[in-house]
C-alpha positions as CSV (number, residue, x, y, z in Angstrom):
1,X,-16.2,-11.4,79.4
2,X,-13.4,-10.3,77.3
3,X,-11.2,-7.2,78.7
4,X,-8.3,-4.7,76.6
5,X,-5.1,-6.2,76.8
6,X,-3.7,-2.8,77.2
7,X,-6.1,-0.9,79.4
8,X,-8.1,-3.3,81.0
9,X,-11.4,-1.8,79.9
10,X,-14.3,-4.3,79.6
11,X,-15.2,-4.3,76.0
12,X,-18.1,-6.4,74.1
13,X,-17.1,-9.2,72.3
14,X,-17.5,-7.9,69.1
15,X,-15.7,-5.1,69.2
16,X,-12.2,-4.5,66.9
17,X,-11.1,-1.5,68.6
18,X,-11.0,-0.5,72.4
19,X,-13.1,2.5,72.9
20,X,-10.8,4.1,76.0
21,X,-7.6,3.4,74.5
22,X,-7.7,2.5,70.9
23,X,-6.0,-0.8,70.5
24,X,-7.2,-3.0,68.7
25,X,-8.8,-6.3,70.2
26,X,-8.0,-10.1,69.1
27,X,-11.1,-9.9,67.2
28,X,-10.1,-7.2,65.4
29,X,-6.7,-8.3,64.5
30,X,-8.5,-12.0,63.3
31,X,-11.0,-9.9,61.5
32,X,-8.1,-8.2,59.4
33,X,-8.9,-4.7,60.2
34,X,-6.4,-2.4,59.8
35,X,-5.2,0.4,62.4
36,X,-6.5,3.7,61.1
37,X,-2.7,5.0,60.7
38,X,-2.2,2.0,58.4
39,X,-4.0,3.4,56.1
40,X,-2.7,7.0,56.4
41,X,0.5,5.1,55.8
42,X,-0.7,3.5,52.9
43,X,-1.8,6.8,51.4
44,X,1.2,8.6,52.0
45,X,3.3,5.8,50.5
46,X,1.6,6.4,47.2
47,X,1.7,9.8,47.2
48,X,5.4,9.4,47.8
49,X,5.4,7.5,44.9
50,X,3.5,9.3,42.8
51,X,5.1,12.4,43.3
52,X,8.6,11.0,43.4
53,X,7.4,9.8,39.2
54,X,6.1,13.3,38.3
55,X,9.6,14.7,39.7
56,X,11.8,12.5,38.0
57,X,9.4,13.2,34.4
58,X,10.1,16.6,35.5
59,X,13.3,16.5,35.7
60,X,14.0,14.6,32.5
61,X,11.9,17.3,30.3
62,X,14.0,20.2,32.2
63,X,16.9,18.4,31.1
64,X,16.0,18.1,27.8
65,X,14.6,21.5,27.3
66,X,17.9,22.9,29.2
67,X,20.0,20.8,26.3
68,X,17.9,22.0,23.5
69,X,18.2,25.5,24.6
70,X,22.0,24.9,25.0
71,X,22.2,23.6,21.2
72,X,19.8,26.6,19.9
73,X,22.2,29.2,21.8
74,X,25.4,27.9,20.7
75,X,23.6,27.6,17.0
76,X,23.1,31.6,17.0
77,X,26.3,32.4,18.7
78,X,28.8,30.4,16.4
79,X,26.8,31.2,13.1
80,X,28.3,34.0,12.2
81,X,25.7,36.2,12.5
82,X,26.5,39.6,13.4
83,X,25.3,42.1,16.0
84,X,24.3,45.2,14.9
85,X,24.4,48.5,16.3
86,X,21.3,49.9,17.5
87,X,22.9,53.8,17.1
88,X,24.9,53.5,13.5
89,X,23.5,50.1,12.0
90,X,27.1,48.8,11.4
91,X,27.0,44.6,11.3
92,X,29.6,43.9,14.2
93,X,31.3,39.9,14.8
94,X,28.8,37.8,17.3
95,X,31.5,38.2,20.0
96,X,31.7,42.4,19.9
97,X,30.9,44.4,23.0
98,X,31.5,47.6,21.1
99,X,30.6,48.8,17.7
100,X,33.7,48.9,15.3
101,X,32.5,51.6,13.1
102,X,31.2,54.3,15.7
103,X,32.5,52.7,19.0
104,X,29.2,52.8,20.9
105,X,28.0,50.0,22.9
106,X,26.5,47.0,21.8
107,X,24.6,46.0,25.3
């Protein structure tokens, strides 16, 4: 007769798991089987992982883009190109906040 070592609930010989209390029996544990939050474990230990590579590709191509951006920004605003005014066409420095011909705004 074999009993739960936790509960004291007779159990069948070939059982792995006790029925009232859910510990598993000596047969289970010489069987291998594994507690069902084992493998919830497992599973979230993987998505961990998984989602802890897509975040850190992530991360690397926001970086880059952020660069690139950076580069393609300072490209236009140090290449002398000039702004030009939307009310008298004048071509204004890159830097200008007003037009120097007819004083408008260049915002």
């Amino acid at each position: 007769m074999v009993y739960c070592a936790n509960c004291g609930q007779k159990l069948e010989e070939n059982f792995y798991f006790c029925p009232k209390c859910g510990v598993k029996t000596k047969v289970g544990a010489a069987a291998g089987v594994s507690e069902p939050w084992e493998d919830m474990k497992r599973a979230f230990a993987t998505a961990a992982e998984q989602m802890n590579k897509a975040f850190t590709k992530a991360t690397e191509e926001m970086r880059k883009a952020f660069e690139e951006a950076r580069r393609e920004f300072q490209r236009h605003t140090t290449s002398g190109r000039k702004v030009l005014c939307s009310s008298c066409g004048a071509a204004n420095p890159p830097d200008s906040k007003f037009c120097s011909k007819c004083g408008k705004s260049l915002s």
